[in-house]
C-alpha positions as CSV (number, residue, x, y, z in Angstrom):
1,X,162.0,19.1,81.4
2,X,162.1,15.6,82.9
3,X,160.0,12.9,82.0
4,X,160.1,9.3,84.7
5,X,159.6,6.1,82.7
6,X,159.7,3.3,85.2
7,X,161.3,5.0,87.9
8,X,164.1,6.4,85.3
9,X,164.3,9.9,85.1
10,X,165.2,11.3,82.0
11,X,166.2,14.9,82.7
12,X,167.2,16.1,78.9
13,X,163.4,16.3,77.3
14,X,163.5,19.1,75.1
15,X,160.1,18.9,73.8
16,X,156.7,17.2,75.6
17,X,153.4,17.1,73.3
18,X,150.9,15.5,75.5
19,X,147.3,15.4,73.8
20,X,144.2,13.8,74.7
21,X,142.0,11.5,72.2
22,X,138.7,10.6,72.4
23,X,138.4,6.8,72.0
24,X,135.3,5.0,71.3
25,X,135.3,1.6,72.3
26,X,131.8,-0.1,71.9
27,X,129.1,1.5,70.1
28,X,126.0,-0.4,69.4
29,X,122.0,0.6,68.4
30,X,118.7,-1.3,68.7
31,X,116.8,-1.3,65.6
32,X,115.4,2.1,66.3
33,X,118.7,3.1,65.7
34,X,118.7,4.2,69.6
35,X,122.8,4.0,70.9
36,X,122.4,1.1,73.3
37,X,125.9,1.2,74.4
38,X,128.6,3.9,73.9
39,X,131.8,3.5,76.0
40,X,133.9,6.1,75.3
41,X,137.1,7.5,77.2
42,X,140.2,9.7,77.2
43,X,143.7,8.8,77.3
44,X,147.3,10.3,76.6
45,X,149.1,10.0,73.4
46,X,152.7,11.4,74.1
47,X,155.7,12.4,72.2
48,X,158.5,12.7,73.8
49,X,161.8,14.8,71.8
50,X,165.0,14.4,73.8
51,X,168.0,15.8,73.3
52,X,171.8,14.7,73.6
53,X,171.5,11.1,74.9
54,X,174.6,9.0,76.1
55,X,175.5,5.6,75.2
56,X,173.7,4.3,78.4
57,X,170.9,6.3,78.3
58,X,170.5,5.4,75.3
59,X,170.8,1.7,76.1
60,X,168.6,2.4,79.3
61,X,165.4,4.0,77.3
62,X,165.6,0.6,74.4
63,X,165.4,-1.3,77.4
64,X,162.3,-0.2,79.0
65,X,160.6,0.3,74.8
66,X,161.1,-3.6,75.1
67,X,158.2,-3.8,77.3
68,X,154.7,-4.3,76.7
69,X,153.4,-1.3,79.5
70,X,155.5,1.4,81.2
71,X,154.6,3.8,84.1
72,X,155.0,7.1,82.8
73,X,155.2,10.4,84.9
74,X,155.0,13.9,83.4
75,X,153.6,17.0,83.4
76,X,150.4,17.9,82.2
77,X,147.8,21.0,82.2
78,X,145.8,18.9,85.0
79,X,148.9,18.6,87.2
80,X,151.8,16.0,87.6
81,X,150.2,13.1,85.8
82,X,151.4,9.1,85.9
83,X,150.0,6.2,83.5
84,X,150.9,2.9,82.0
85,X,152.0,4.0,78.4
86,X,153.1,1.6,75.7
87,X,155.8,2.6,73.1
88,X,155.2,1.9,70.1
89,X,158.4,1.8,68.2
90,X,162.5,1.3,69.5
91,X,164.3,4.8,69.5
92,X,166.3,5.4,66.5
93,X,169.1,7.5,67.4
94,X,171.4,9.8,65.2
95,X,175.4,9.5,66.4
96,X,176.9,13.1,67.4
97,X,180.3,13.2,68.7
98,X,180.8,16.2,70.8
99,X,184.2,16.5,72.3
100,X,185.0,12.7,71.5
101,X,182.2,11.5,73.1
102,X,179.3,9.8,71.6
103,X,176.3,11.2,71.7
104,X,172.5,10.3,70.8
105,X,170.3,13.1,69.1
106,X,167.1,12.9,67.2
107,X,165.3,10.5,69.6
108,X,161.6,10.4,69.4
109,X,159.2,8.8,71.7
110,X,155.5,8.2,70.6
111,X,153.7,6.6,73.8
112,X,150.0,5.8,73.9
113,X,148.1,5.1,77.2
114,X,146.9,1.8,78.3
């Protein structure tokens, strides 16, 4: 499964949970406790489970968790879908070596959209 973050594809996504939340942004009631106001939306919350990373993909996806928004592209029940996502923590890898070369496993992505 591939997942583009920023015009980076990243071709080795093992596992994609894309859900949608409700969010409620403003609710407010006159003093007949009549809702006056109620904006409410839905957005993505992804996780993202890759698998074998190398050193510069690696490198390439703690780049891009630097910034504040990314453009995501993925795949979801309503079609090919692309959002500005923010990731909320730095991938933490585990090192694997596989044939003498270093390898990143483990890496978990939890995006939420702008």
């Amino acid at each position: 499964m591939t997942i583009t973050i920023d015009k980076t594809a990243f071709n080795n996504v093992t596992e994609l949970n894309a859900k949608r939340e409700l969010r409620r942004t403003d609710i407010r009631y006159n003093t007949q406790g009549d809702m006056l106001i109620d904006m409410v939306c839905r957005k993505y919350a992804l996780e993202v489970t890759f698998g074998l990373l190398t050193e510069n993909e690696l490198k390439t996806l703690r780049d891009l968790s630097q910034r504040i928004f990314v453009s995501v592209k993925f795949s979801a029940p309503e079609g090919e879908v692309t959002a500005d996502f923010h990731i909320s923590d730095e991938p933490a890898p585990e090192l694997t070596v596989v044939n003498g070369v270093k390898m990143y496993g483990g890496v978990k992505l939890t995006m939420k959209q702008k």
